[in-house]
C-alpha positions as CSV (number, residue, x, y, z in Angstrom):
1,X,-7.8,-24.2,-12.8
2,X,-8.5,-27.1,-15.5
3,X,-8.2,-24.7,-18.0
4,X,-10.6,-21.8,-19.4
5,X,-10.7,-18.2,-19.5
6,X,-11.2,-16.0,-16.4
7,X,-14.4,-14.1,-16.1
8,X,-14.2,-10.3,-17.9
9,X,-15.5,-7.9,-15.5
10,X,-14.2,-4.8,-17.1
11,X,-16.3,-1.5,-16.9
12,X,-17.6,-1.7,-20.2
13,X,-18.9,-5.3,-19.3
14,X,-22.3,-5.3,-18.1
15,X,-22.9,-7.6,-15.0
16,X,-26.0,-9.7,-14.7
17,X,-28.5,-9.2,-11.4
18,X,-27.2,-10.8,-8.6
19,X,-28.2,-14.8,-8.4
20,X,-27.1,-18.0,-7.5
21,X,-25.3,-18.6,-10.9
22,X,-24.7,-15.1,-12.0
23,X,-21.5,-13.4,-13.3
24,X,-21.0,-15.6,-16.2
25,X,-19.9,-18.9,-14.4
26,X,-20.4,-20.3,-17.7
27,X,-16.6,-19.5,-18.1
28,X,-15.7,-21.1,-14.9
29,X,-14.4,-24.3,-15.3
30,X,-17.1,-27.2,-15.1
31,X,-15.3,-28.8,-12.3
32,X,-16.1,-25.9,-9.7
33,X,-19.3,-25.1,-11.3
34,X,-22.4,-25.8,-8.7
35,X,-24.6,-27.7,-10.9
36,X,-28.3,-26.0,-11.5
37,X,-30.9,-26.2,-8.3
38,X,-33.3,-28.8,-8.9
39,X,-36.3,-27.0,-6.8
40,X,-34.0,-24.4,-5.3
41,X,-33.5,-24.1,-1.5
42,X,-36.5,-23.3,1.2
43,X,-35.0,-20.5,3.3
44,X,-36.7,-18.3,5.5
45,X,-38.4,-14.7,4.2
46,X,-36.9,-13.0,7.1
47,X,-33.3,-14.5,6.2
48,X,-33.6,-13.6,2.9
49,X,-35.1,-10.1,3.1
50,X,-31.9,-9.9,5.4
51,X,-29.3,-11.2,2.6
52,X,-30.6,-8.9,0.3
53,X,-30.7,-5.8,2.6
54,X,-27.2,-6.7,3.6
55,X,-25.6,-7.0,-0.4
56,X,-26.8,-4.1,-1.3
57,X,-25.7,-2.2,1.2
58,X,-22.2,-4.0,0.7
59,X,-22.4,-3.5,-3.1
60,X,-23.6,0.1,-2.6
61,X,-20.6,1.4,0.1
62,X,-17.9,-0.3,-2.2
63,X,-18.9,0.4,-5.6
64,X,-18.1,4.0,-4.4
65,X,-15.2,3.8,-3.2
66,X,-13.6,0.7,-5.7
67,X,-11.6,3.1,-7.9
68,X,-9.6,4.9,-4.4
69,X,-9.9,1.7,-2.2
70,X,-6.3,0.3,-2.3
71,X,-5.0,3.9,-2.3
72,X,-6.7,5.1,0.7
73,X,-6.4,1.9,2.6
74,X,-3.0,0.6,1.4
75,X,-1.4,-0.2,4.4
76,X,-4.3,-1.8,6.0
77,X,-4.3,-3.9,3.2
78,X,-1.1,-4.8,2.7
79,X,-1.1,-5.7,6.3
80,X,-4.0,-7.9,6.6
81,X,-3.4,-9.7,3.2
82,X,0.0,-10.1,4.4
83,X,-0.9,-11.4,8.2
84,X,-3.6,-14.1,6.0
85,X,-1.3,-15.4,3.8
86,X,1.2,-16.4,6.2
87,X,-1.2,-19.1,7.5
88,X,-0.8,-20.6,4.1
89,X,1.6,-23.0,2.7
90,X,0.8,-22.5,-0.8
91,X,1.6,-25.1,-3.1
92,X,0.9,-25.3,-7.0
93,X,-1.3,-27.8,-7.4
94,X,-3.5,-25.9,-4.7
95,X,-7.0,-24.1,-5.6
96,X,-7.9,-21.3,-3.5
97,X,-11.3,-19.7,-2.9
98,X,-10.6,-15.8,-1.9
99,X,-14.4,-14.7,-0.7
100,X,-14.8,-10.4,-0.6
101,X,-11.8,-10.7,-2.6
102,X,-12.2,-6.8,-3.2
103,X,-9.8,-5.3,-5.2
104,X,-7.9,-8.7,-6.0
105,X,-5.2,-7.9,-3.3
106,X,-4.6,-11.2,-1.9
107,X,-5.4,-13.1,-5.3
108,X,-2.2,-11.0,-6.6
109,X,0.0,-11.8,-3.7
110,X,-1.0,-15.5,-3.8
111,X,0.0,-16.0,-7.6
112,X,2.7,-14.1,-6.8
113,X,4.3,-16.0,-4.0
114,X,3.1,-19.5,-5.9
115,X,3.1,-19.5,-9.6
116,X,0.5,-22.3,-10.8
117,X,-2.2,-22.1,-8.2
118,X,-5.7,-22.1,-9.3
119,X,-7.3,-18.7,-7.6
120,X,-10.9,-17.8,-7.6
121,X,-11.7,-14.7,-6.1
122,X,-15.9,-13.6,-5.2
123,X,-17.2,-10.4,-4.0
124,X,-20.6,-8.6,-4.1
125,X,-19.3,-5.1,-5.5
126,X,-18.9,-5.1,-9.6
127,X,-16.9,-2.1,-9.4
128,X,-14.6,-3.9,-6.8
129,X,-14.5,-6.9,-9.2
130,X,-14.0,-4.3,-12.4
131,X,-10.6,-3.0,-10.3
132,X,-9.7,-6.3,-9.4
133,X,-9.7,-7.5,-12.8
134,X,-6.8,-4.9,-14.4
135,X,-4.6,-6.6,-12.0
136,X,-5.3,-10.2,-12.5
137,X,-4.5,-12.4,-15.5
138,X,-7.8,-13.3,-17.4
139,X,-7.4,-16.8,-16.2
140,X,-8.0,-15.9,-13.3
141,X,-12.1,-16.7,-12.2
142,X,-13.8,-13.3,-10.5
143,X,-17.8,-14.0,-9.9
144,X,-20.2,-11.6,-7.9
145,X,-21.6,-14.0,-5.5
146,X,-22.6,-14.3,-1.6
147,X,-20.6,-16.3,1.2
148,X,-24.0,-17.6,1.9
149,X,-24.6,-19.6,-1.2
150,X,-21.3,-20.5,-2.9
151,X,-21.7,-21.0,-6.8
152,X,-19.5,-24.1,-6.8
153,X,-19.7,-28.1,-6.4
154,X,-18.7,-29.3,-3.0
155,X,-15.1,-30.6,-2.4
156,X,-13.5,-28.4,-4.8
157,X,-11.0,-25.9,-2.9
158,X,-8.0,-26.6,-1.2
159,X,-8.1,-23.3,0.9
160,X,-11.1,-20.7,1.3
161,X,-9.7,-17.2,2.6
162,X,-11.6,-14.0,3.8
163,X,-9.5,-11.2,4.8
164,X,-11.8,-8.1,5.8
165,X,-15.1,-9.3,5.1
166,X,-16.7,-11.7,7.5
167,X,-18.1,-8.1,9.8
168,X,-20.0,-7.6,6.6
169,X,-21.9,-11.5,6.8
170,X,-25.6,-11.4,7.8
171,X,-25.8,-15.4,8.5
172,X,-22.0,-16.6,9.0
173,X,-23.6,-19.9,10.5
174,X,-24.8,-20.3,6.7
175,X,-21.8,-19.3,5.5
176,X,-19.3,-21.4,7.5
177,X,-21.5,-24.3,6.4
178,X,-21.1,-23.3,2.7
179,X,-17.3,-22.9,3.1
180,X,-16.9,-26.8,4.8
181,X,-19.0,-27.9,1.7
182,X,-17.2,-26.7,-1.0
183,X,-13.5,-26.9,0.8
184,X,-11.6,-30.5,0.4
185,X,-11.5,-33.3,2.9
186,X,-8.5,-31.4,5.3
187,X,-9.0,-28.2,3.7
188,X,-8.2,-25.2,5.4
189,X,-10.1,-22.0,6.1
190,X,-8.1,-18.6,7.1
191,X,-10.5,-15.7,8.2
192,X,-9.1,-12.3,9.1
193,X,-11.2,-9.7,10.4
194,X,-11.4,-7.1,13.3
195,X,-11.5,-8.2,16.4
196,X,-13.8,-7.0,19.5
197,X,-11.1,-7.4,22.4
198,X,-9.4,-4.1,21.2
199,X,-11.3,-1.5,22.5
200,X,-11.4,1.1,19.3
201,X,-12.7,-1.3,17.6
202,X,-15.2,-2.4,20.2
203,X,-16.4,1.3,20.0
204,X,-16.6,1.6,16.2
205,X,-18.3,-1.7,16.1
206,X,-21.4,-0.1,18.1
207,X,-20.9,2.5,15.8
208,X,-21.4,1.1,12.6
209,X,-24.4,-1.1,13.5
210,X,-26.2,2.3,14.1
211,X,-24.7,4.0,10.7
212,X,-23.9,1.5,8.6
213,X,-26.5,-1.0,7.1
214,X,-23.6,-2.9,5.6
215,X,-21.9,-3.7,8.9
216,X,-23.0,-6.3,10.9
217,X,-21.2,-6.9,13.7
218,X,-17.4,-7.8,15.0
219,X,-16.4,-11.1,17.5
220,X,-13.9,-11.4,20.6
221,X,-11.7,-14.0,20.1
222,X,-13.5,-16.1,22.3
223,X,-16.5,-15.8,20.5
224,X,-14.6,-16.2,17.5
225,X,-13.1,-19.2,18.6
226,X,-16.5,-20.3,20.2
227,X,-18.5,-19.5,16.4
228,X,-16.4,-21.8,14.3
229,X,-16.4,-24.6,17.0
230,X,-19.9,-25.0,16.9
231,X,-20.1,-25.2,12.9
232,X,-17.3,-28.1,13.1
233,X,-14.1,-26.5,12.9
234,X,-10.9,-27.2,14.4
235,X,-9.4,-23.9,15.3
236,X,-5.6,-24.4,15.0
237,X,-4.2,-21.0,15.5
238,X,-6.3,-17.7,16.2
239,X,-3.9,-14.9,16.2
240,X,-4.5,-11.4,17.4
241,X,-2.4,-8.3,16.6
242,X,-2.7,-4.6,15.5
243,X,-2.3,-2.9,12.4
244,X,-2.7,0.9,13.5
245,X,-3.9,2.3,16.7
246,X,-7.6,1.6,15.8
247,X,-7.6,-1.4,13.8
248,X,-7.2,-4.2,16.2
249,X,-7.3,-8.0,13.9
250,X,-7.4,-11.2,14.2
251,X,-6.6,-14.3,11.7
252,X,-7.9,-17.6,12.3
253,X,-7.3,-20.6,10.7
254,X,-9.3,-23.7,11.0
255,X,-10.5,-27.3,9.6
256,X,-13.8,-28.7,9.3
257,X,-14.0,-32.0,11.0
């Protein structure tokens, strides 16, 4: 990672308001650091309103849960991470972007299986972050910060990975455009999230949008497929599979063109 300490989130660490720069990025190394808006970015009230809406709610539903999360949902976990990573051919010299890294699952499976790589994992809960960060090595970057406005310059990761999160994106239009920004010339993306053609999951999709301010909504493959098409990806593999009798996945990994 070009050197530097990783970012303390521990418990006794306060965490700054949530903004474009926030969670100490001072201590992320100057080479992924987004420089500092000049004017900022127009964006609509209504999309905004919705971004905020939307983190909190995120923030809210996992900051009381962080301290159980991998306990209660361990194989789910372990079966996702695991289905995400093996679109990857890790090398050392990689950097890799993990965004709703959570509890720093797939960060700690990805230093694991390939020593040397630069990891960077974001996420919107602190108390997620806080967990994540007894079970990473301090030089390893954590930041609270949205899909939709990545805190880092453009053409600076290798890989992006989501595993789990992407239901949870207001705008993922926005999104997939900050992820082709910030990933390298050939860089790939690997999404994994639940997937609409399995029918429990089609029912608990409908369910959530009622219930659940956090959730947004789930994709067919098709739609899937059709969604990162249209934002300039080349889908080279979109795999679908089941973890459990309700959660029905998919894992997609793609290329910007």
């Amino acid at each position: 990672m070009d050197g530097g300490p990783g970012v303390q989130l521990l418990a006794e660490t306060p965490v700054p308001a949530f903004s474009r720069l926030e969670a100490r990025l001072s201590q992320v190394p100057a080479a992924l650091r987004a420089p500092a808006p000049s004017g900022g970015y127009i964006i609509g009230v209504a999309t905004l309103a919705k971004r905020r809406k939307s983190s909190l709610a995120v923030e809210q539903e996992y900051d009381r849960i962080a301290h159980r999360y991998e306990r209660r949902w361990a194989h789910y976990v372990q079966a996702t991470v695991s289905k995400t990573l093996a679109h990857l051919d890790l090398q050392p010299t990689m950097r890799l972007l993990d965004i709703g890294c959570g509890t720093g699952v797939l960060l700690r499976e990805a230093e694991r299986a390939c020593p040397g790589i630069a990891a960077v994992g974001i996420d919107l809960s602190r108390a997620m972050l806080t967990v994540a960060r007894r079970g990473l090595p301090r030089t390893t970057p954590l930041l609270r910060a949205n899909a939709e406005e990545l805190p880092f310059r453009t053409a600076r990761f290798h890989v992006v990975v989501s595993s789990s999160s992407f239901h949870f994106w207001p705008n993922p239009s926005l999104a997939l455009e900050e992820i082709a920004r910030v990933l390298l010339p050939g860089g790939l993306l690997v999404l994994t999230d639940w997937c609409d053609d399995f029918l429990a999951c089609r029912v608990w999709d409908r369910v959530l949008r009622v219930i659940n301010p956090a959730h947004q909504r789930i994709y067919s493959q098709d739609q899937f497929h059709a969604l990162l098409s249209e934002h300039g990806y080349r889908v080279r593999v979109l795999e679908l599979y089941k973890v459990s009798w309700l959660w029905g996945m998919m894992t997609a990994s793609a290329v910007p063109e």
